[in-house]
C-alpha atoms as an extended CHARMM CRD file, in Angstrom:
* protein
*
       240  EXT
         1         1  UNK       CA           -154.8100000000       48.6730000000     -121.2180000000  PROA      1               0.0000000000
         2         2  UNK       CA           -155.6520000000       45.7650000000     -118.7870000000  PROA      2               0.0000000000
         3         3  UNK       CA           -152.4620000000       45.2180000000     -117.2640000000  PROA      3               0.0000000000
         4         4  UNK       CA           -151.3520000000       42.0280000000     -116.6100000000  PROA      4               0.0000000000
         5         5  UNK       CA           -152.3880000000       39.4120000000     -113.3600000000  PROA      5               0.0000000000
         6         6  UNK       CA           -149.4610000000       38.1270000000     -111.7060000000  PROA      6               0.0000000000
         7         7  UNK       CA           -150.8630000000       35.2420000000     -109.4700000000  PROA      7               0.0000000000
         8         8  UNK       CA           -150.0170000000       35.6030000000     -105.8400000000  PROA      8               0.0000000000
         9         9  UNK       CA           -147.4040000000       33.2430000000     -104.4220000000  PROA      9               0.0000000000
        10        10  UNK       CA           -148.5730000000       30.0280000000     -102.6850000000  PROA      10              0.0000000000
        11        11  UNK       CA           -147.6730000000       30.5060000000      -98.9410000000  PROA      11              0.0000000000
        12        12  UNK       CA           -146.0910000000       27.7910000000      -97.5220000000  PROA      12              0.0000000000
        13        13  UNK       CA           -146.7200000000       26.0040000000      -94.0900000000  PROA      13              0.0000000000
        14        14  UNK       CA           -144.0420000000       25.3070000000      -92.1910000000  PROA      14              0.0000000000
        15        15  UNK       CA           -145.9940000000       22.4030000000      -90.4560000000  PROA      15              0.0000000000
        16        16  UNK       CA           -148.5450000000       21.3800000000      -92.6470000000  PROA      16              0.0000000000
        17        17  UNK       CA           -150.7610000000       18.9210000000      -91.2190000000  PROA      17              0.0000000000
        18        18  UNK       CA           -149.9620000000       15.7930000000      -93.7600000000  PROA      18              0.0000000000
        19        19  UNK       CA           -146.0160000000       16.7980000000      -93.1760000000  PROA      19              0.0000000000
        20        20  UNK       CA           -146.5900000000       16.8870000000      -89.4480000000  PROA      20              0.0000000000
        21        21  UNK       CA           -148.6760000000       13.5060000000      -89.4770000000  PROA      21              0.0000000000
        22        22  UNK       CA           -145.8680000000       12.0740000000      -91.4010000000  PROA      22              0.0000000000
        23        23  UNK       CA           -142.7290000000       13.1580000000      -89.3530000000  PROA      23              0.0000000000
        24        24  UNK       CA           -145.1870000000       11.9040000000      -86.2030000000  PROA      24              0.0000000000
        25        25  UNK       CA           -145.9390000000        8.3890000000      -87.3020000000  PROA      25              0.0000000000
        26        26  UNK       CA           -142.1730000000        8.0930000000      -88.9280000000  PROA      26              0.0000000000
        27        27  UNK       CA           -140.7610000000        8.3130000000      -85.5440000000  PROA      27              0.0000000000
        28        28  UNK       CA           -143.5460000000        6.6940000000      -83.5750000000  PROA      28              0.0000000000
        29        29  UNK       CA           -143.1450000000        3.6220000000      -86.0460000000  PROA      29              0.0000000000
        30        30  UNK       CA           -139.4420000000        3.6960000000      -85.7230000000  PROA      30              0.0000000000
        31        31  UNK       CA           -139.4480000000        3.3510000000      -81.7970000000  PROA      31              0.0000000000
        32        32  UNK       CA           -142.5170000000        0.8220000000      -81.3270000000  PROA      32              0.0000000000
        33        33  UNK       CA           -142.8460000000       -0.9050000000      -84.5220000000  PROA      33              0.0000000000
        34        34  UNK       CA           -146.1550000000       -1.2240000000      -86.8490000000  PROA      34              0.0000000000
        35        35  UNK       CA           -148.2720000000       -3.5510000000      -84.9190000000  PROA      35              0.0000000000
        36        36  UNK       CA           -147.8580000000       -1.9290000000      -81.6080000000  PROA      36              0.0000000000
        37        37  UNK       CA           -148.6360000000        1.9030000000      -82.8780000000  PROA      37              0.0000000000
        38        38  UNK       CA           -151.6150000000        3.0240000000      -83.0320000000  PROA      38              0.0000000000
        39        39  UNK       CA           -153.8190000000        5.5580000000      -85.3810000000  PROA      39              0.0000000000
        40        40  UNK       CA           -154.7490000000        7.0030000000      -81.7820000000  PROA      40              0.0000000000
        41        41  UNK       CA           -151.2360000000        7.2750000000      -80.5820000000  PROA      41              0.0000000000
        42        42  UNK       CA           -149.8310000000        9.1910000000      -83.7240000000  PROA      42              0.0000000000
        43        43  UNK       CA           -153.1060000000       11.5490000000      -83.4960000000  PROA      43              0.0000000000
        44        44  UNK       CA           -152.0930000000       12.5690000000      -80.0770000000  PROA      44              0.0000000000
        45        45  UNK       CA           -148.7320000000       12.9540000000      -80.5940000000  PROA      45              0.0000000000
        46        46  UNK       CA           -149.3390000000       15.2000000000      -83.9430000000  PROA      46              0.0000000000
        47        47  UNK       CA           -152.2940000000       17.0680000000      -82.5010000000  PROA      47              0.0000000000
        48        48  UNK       CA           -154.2710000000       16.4450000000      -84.7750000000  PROA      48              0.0000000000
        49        49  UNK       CA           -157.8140000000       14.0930000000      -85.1020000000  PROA      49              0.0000000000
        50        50  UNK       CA           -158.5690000000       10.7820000000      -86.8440000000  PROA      50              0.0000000000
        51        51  UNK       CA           -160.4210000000       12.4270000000      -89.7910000000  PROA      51              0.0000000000
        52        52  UNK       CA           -157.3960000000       14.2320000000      -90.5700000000  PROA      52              0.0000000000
        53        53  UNK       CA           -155.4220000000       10.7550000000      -91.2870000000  PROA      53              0.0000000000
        54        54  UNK       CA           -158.2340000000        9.1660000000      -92.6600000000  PROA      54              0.0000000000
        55        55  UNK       CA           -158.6210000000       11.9940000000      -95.0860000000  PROA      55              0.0000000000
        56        56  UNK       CA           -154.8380000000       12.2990000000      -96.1470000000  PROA      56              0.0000000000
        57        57  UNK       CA           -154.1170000000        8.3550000000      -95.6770000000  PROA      57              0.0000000000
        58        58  UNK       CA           -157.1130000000        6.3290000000      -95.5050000000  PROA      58              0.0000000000
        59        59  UNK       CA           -155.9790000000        3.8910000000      -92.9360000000  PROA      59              0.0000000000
        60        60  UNK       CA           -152.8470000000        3.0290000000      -90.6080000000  PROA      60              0.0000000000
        61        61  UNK       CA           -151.3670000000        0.4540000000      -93.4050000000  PROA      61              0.0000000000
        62        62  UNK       CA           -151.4540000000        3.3690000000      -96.4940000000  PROA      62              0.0000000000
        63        63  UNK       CA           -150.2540000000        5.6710000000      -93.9380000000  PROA      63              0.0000000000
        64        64  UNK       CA           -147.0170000000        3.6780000000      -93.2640000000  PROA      64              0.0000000000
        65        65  UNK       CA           -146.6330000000        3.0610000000      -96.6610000000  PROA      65              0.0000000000
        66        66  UNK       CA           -146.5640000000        7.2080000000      -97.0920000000  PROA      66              0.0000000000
        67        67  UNK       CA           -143.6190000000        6.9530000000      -94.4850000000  PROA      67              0.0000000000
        68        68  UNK       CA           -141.7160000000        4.4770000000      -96.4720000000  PROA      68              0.0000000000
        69        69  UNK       CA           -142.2160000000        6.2220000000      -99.9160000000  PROA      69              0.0000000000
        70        70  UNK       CA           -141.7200000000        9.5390000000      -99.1380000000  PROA      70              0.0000000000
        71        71  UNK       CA           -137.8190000000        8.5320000000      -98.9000000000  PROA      71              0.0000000000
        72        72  UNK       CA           -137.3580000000        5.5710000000     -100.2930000000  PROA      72              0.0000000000
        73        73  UNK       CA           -138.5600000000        6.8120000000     -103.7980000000  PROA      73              0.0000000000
        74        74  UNK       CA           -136.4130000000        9.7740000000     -104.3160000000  PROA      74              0.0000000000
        75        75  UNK       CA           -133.3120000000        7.3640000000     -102.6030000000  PROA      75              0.0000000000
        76        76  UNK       CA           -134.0340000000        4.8830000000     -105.5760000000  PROA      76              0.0000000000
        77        77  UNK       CA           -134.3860000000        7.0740000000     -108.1400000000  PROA      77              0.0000000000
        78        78  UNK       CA           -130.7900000000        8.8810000000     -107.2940000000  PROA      78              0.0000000000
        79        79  UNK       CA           -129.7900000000        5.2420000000     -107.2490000000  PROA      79              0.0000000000
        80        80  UNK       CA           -131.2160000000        4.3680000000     -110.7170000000  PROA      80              0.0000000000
        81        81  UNK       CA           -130.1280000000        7.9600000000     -112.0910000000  PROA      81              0.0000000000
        82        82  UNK       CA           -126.4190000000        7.0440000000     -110.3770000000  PROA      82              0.0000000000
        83        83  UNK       CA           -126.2640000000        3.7010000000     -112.2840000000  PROA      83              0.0000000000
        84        84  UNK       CA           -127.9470000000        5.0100000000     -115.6600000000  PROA      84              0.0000000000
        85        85  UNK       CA           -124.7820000000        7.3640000000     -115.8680000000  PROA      85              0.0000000000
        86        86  UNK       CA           -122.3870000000        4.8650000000     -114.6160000000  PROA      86              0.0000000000
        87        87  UNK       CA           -123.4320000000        2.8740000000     -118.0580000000  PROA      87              0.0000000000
        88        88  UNK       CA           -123.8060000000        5.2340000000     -120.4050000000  PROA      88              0.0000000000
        89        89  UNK       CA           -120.0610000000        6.2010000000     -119.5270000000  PROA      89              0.0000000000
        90        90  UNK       CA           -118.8840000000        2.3870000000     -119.5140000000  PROA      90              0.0000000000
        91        91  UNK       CA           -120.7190000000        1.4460000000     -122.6190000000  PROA      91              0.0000000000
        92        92  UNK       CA           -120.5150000000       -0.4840000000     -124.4500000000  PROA      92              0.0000000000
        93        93  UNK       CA           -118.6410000000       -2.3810000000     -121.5210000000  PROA      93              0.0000000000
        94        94  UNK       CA           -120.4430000000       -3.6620000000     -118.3650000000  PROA      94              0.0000000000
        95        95  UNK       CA           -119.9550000000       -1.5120000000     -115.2320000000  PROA      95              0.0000000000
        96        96  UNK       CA           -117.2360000000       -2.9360000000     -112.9320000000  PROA      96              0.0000000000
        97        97  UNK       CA           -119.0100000000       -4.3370000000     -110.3560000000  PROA      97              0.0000000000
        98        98  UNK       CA           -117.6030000000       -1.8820000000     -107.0950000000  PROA      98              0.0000000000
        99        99  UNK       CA           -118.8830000000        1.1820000000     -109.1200000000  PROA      99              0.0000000000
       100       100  UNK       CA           -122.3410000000       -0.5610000000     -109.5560000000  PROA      100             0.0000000000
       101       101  UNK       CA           -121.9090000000       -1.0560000000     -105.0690000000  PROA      101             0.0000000000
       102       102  UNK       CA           -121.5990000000        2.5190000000     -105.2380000000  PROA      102             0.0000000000
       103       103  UNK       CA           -124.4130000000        3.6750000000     -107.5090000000  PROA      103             0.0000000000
       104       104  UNK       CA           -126.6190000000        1.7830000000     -103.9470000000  PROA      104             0.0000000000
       105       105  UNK       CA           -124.1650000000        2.7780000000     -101.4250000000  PROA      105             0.0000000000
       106       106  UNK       CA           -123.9490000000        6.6390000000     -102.0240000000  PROA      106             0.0000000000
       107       107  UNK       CA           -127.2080000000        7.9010000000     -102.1160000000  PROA      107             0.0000000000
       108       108  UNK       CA           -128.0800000000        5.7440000000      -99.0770000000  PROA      108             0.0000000000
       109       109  UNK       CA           -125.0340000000        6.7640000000      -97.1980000000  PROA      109             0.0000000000
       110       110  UNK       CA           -126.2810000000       10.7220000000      -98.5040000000  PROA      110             0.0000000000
       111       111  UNK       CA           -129.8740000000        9.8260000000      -96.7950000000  PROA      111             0.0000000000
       112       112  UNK       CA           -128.4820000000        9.1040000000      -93.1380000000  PROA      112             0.0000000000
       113       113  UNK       CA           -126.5940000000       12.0870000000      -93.1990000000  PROA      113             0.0000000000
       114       114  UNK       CA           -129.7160000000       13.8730000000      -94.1720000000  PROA      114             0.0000000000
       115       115  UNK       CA           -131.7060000000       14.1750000000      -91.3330000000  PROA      115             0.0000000000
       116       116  UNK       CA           -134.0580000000       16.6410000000      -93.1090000000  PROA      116             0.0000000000
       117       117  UNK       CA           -135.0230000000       13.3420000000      -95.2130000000  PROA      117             0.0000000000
       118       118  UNK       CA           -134.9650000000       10.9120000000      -92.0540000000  PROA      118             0.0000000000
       119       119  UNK       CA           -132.0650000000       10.2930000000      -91.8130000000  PROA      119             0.0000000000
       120       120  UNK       CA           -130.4630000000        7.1310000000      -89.6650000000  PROA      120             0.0000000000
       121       121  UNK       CA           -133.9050000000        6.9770000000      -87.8380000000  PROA      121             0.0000000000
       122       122  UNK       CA           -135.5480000000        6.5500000000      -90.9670000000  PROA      122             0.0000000000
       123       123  UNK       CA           -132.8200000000        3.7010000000      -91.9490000000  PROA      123             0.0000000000
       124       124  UNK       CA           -133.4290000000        1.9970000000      -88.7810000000  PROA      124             0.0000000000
       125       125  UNK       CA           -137.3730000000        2.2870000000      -89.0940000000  PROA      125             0.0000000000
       126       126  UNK       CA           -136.8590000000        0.6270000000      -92.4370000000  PROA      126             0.0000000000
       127       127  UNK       CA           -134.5590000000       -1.6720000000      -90.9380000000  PROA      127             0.0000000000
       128       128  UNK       CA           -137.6240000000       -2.7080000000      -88.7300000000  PROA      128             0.0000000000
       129       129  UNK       CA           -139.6000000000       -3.0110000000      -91.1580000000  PROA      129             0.0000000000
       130       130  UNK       CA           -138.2020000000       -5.7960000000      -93.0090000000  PROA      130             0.0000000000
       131       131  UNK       CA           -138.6100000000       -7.7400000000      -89.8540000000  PROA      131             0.0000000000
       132       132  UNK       CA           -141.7410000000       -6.9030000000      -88.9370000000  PROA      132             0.0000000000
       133       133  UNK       CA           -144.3940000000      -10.0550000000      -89.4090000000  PROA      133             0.0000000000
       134       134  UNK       CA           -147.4340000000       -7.7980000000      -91.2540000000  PROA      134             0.0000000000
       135       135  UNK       CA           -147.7390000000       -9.3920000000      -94.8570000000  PROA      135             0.0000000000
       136       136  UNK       CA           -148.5020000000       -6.0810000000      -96.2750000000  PROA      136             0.0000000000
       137       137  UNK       CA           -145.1950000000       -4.5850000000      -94.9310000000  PROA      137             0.0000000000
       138       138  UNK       CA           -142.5990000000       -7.8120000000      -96.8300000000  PROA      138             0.0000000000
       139       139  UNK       CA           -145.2010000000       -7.7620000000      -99.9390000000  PROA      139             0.0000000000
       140       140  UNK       CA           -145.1720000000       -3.9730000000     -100.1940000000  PROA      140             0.0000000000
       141       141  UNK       CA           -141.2400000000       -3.4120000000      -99.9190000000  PROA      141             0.0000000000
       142       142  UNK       CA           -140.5590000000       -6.1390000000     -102.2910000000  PROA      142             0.0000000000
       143       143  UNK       CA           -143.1880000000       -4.0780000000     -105.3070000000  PROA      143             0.0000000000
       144       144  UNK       CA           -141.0520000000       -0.9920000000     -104.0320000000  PROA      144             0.0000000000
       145       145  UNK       CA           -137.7320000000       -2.3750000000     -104.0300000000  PROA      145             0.0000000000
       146       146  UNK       CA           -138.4650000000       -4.0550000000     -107.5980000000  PROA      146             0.0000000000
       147       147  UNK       CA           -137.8000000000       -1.6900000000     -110.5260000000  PROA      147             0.0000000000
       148       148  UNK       CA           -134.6510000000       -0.9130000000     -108.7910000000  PROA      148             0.0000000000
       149       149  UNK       CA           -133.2670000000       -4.2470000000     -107.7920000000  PROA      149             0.0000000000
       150       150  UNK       CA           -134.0350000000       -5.4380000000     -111.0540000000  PROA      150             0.0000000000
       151       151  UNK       CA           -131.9550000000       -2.9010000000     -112.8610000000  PROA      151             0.0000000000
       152       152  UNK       CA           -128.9510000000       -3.2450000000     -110.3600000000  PROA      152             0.0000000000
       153       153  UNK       CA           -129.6040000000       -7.2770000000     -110.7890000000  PROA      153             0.0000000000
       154       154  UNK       CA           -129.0750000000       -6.1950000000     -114.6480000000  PROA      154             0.0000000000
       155       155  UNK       CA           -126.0490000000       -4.6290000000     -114.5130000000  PROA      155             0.0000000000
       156       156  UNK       CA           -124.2970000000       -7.0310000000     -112.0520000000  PROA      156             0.0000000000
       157       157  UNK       CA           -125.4150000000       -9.9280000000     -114.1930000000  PROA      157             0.0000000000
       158       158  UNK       CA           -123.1360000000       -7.8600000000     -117.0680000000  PROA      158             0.0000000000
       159       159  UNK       CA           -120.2050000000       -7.4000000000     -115.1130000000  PROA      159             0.0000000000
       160       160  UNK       CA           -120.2340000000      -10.9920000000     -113.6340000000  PROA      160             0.0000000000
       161       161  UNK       CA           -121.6520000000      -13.2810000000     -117.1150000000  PROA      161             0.0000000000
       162       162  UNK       CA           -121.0080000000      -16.4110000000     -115.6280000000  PROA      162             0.0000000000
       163       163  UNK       CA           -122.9850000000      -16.0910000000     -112.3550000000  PROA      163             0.0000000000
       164       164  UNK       CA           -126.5770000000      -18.0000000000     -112.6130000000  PROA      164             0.0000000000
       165       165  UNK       CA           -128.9730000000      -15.6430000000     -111.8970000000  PROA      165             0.0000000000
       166       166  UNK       CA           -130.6660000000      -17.6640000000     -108.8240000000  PROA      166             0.0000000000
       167       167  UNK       CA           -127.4390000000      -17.1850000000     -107.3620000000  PROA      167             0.0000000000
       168       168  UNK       CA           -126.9010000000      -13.8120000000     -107.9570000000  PROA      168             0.0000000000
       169       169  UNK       CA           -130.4080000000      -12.7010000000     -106.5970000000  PROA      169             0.0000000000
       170       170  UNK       CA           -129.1950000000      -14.4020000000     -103.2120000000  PROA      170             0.0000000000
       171       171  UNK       CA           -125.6520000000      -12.7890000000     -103.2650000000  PROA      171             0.0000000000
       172       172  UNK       CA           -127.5310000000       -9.3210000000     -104.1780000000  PROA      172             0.0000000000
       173       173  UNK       CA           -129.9040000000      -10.2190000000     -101.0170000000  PROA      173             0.0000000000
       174       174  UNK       CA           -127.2770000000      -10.5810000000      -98.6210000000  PROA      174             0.0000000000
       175       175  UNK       CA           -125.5900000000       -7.5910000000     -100.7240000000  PROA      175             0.0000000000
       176       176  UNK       CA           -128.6760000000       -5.2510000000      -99.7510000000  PROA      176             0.0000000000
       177       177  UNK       CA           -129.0920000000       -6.5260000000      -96.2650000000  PROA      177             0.0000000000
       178       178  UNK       CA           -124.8900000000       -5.4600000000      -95.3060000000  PROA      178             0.0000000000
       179       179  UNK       CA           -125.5430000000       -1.6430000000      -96.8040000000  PROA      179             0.0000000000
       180       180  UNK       CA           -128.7290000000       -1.6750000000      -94.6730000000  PROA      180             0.0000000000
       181       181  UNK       CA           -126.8720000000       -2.7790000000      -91.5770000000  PROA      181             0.0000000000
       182       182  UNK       CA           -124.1400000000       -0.5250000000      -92.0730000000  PROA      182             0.0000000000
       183       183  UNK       CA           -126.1240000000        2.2590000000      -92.7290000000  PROA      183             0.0000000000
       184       184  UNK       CA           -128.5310000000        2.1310000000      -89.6570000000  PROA      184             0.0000000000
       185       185  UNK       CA           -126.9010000000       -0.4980000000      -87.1490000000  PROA      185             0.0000000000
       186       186  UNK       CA           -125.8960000000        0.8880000000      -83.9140000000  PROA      186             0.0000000000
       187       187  UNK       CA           -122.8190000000       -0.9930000000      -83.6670000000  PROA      187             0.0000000000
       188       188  UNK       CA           -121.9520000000        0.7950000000      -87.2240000000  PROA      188             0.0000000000
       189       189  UNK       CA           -122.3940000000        4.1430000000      -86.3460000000  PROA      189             0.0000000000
       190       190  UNK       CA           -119.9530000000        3.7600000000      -83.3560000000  PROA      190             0.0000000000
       191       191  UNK       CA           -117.5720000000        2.9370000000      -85.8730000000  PROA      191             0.0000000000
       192       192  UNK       CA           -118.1490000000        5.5570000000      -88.2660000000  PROA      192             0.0000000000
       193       193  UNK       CA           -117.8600000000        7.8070000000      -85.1870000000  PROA      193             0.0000000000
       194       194  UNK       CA           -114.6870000000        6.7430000000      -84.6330000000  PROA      194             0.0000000000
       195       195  UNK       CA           -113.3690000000        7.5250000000      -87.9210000000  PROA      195             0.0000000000
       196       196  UNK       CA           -111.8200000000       11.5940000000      -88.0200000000  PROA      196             0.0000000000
       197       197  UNK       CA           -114.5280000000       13.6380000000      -89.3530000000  PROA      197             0.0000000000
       198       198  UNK       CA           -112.9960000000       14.0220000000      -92.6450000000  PROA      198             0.0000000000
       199       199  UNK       CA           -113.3210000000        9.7240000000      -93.1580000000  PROA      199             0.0000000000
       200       200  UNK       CA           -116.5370000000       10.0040000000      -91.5560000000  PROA      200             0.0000000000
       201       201  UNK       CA           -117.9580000000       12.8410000000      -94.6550000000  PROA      201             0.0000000000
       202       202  UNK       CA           -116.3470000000       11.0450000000      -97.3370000000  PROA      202             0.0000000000
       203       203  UNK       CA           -118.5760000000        8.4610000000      -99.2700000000  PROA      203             0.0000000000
       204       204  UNK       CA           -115.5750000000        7.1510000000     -101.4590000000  PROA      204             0.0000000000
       205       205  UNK       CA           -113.5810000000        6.3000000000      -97.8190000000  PROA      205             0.0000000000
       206       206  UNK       CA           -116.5940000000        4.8250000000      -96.5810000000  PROA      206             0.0000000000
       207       207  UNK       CA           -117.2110000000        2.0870000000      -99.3710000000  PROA      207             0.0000000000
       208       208  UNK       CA           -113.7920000000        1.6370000000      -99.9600000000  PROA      208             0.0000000000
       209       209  UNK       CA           -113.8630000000       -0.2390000000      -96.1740000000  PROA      209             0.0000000000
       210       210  UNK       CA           -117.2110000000       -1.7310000000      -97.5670000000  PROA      210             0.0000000000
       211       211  UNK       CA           -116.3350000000       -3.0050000000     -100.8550000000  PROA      211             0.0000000000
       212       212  UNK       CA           -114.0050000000       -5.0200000000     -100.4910000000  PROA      212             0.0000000000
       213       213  UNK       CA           -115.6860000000       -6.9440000000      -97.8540000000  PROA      213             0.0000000000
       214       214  UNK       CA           -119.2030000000       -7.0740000000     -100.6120000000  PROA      214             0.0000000000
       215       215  UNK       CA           -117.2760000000       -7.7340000000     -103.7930000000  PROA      215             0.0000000000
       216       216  UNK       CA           -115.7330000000      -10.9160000000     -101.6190000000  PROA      216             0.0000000000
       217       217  UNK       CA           -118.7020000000      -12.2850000000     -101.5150000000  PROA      217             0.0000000000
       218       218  UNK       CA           -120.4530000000      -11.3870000000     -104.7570000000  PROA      218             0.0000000000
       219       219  UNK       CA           -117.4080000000      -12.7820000000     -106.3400000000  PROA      219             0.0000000000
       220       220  UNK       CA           -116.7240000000      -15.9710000000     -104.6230000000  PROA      220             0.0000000000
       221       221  UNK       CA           -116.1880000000      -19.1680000000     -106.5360000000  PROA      221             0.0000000000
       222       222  UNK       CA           -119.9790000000      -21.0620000000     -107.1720000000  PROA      222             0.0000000000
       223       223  UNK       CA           -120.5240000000      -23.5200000000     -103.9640000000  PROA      223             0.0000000000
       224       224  UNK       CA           -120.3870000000      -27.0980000000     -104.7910000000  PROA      224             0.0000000000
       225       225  UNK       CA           -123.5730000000      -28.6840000000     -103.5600000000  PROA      225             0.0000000000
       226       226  UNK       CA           -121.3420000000      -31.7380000000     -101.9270000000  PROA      226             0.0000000000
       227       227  UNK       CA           -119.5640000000      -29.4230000000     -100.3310000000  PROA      227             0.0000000000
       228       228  UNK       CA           -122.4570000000      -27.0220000000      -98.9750000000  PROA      228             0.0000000000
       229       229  UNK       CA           -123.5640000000      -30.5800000000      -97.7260000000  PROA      229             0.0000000000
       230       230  UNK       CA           -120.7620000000      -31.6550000000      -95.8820000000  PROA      230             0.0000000000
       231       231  UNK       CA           -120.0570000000      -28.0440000000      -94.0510000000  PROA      231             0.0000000000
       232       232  UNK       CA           -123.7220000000      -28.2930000000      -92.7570000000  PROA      232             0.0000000000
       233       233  UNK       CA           -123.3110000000      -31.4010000000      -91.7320000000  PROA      233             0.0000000000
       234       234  UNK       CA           -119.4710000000      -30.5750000000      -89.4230000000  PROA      234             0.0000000000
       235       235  UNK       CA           -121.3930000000      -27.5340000000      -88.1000000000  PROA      235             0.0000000000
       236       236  UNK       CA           -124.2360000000      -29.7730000000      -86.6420000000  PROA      236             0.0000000000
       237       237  UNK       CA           -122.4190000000      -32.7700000000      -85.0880000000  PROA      237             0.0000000000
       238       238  UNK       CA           -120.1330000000      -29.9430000000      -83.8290000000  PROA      238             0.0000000000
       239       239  UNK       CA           -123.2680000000      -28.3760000000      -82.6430000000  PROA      239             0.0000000000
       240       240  UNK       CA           -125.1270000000      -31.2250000000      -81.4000000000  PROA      240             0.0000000000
């Protein structure tokens, strides 16, 4: 009797050389931005030579890209899985709009506490990101972004009917930019540190300081065009 072939266990590297590129070029980015990193700067630092991110990456843009999606992908799925369950237990009503803030909020918040999955460095490097000037960088984070804003644009739209949607994109905008700030901005992170460590571990503490401040704005009354008008106007002859 031919007994039977178990297949031997893949061995894992600890430091695989893709892994090791990656974690190398994630903080390298993070500290000197795209433009001013170089292929030949990251191969130093992960010992390794050009072929080696050529063959795994192609070129410097893909390669950042790799950084990105590596966590931003299983961050928005969590998100998308987080909201898909929020629904299904609302429906057939629309999700009230602070447990839609923390279908984004949570896994986020879970990521900078995560430092095996970047953690804040990896929040500020995509902080930097969005300001960097490279027309790949804006045109790629918006196709990444997309599936996911689109569904949280979705359910917000249900839970606030009377909002035009060109409005609510902006408010969702500004929305996105205030969890990104307060995730990776320095001046947040002294303030989480001041919290006790219990506050400072507890997602539902956290966005309940958050919320109220987002839903302020996502729920103000519509601005009157006149009136938008006028305020400019005080602010620059105040200004000038």
């Amino acid at each position: 009797m031919v007994g039977k072939v178990i297949p031997m266990r893949e061995v894992r590297v600890p430091a695989a050389t893709k892994d090791r590129i990656l974690d190398t070029a994630e903080a390298l980015f993070m500290e000197h931005g795209f433009e001013a990193t170089s292929l030949r700067s990251i191969t130093a630092a992960a010992g390794v030579n050009l072929a080696a991110v050529n063959y795994h990456f192609g070129s410097k843009e893909e390669l950042f890209e790799s950084v990105l999606t590596r966590r931003l992908d299983p961050m928005n799925q969590e998100r998308l899985d987080l909201l898909g369950a929020l629904e299904s237990e609302a429906a057939p009503r629309a999700v009230a709009c602070e447990r839609i803030l923390s279908a984004m909020f949570i896994p986020a918040l879970r990521l900078a506490r995560d430092p095996e999955r970047g953690g804040k460095n990896f929040l500020r490097l995509l902080g930097r990101a969005y300001a960097d000037p490279a027309p790949f960088i804006r045109t790629f984070l918006s196709e990444q972004y997309a599936v996911m804003i689109n569904r949280f644009k979705a359910a917000f739209g249900r839970a606030l009917p009377e909002m035009p949607k060109r409005e609510l994109s902006w408010r969702l905008h500004f929305i996105m930019g205030a969890l990104s700030y307060t995730l990776a901005g320095t001046d947040a992170l002294k303030l989480i540190a001041e919290l006790t460590p219990a506050e400072a571990h507890n997602d539902e503490t956290l966005l309940r300081r958050l919320a109220p401040f987002l839903l302020a704005g996502l729920q103000s009354p519509l601005p009157e065009a006149s009136d938008t008008v006028a305020a400019l106007d005080g602010e620059l002859s105040h200004s000038g």
